[in-house]
N, C-alpha and C positions, 0 to 999 in steps of 0.2 A: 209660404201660404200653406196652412193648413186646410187638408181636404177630410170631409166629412160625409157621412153618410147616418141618415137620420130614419129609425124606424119605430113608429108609432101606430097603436088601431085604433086615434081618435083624432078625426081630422084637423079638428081648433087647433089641438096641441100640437099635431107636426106641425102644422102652418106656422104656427108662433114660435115653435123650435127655428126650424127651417130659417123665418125670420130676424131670428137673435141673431143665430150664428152669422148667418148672409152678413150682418151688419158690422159684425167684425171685422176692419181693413186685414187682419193676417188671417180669415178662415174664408172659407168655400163649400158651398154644400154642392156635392155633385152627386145625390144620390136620395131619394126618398123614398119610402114605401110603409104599406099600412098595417101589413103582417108577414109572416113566414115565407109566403109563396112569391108576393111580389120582391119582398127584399131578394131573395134567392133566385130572382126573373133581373137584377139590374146589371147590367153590361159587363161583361170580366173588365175592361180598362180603365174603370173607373178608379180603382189603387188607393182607396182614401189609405187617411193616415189615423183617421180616429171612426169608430162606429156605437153614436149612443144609441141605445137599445130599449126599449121597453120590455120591461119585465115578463111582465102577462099579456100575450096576444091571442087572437081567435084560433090560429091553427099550430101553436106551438109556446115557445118560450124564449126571451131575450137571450139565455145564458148558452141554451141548445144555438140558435139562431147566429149567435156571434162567434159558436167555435167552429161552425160550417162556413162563415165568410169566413175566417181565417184561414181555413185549408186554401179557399181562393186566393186570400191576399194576405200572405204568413204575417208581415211586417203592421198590418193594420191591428191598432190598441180597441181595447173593447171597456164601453163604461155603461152600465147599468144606469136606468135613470126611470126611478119607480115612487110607487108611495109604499112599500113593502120594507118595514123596518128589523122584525125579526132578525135576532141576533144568528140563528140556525141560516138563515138564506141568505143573511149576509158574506158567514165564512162560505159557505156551499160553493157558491157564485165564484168567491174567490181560490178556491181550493181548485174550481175545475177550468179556471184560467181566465177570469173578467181580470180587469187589468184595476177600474175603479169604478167606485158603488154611490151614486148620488140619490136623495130623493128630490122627488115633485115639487118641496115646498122650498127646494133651496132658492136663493135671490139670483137674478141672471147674468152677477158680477161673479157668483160664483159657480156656476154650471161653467161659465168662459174662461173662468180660471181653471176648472178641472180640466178642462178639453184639453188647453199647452198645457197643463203639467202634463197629462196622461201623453199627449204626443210626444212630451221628450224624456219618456221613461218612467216616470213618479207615479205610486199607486195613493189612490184619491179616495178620502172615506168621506161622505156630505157631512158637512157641521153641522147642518138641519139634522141629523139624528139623534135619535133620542140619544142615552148617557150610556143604556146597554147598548143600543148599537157599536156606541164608538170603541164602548170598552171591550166588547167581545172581538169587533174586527179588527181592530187598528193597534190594542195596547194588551191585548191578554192571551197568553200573557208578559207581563213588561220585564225591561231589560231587566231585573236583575233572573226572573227565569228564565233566558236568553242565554245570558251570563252560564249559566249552570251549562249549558253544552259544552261539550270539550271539544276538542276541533275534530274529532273524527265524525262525533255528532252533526259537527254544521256542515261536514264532507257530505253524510248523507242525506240533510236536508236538505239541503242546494239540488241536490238531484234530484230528490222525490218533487222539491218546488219545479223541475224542470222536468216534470213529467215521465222519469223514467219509474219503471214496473222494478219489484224487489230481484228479479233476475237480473235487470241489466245495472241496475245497483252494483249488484253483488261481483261482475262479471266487470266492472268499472274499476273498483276498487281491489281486484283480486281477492275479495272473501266468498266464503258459503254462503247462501241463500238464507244459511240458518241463522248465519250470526250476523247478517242483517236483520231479519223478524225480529233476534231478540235483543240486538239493538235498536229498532224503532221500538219496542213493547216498552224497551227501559227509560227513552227520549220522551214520551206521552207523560209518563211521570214526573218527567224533569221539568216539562213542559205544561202540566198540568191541565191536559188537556183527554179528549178521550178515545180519539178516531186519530187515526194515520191523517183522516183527509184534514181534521180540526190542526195537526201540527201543520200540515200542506198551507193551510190558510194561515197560519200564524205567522210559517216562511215568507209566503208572498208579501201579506201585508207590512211584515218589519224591511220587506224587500235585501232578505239575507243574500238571494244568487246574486244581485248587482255587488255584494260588498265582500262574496266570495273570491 
């Protein structure tokens, strides 16, 4: 059984959320709320395994919102479920640890299909997204600039996908702080991307640390 936890600030929609999922013999919703303060008000022992999140709420943000339950509940997967397509908020989201990124308008065969993939580790881009979305989140850039790392490069990808700071990089791997910066400066090129955090997202979403 998959256990969930559902936060939305429009009531129809949790309701119908809440709904869906209940209806699924393998999910459970054991947790509801309609912004910031109540999700962060629901019972420590509730342990979901998955938390879809809205985007935009009254007293904060899904992406803020999902990495505070996770300090809660480490093991719980966080999926974004917005009408917010932008290709910038997409990697963002992913760079700072959403697990998968659906929109609003997906069909509810495939919000239930993201739920178990994301439960059992797989990061989830919505097919409802536009063409930039999918291509900036999920395939850019594609394997063959992937390809172009060398392996010390996906050494240090994999970490930075796991969240460590250029010191503990550096301090992992036995190198200087320096000749990690100017190894990731020379990876953004390889990767053709532009930010430390845009390769971050590129990591997650090709899901490199699972295949490290």
């Amino acid at each position: 059984m998959i256990r969930v936890v559902v936060v939305d600030d429009h009531p129809v929609v949790l309701a119908g959320l809440s709904a869906l999922i209940s209806a699924d013999p393998a999910m459970e919703v054991v947790g509801a709320a309609g912004d910031v303060a109540a999700a962060l008000d629901l019972p420590d022992d509730l342990n979901p395994d998955v938390c879809v999140l809205d985007l935009h709420l009254p007293d904060g943000d899904g992406v803020g919102l999902g990495l505070r339950l996770r300090e809660r509940w480490p093991a719980t997967k966080l999926i974004i479920l917005t009408m917010t397509r932008e290709p910038v908020t997409v990697l963002r989201a992913l760079a700072e640890g959403v697990d998968s990124y659906l929109l609003k308008d997906a069909p509810p065969d495939e919000l239930l299909g993201a739920i178990r993939a994301t439960s059992a580790g797989s990061v989830v881009l919505s097919a409802g997204a536009s063409a930039s979305v999918r291509i900036a989140a999920s395939s850019v850039p594609d394997t063959d600039a992937l390809a172009r790392l060398d392996a010390r490069d996906r050494e240090i990808l994999v970490l930075l996908v796991q969240g460590l700071s250029t010191q503990q990089v550096a301090a992992r791997l036995f190198l200087a702080p320096k000749t990690i910066r100017n190894r990731v400066s020379e990876m953004l090129g390889k990767l053709g991307v532009a930010t430390r955090e845009d390769a971050v997202a590129v990591g997650r979403a090709a899901g490199l640390s699972r295949r490290a």
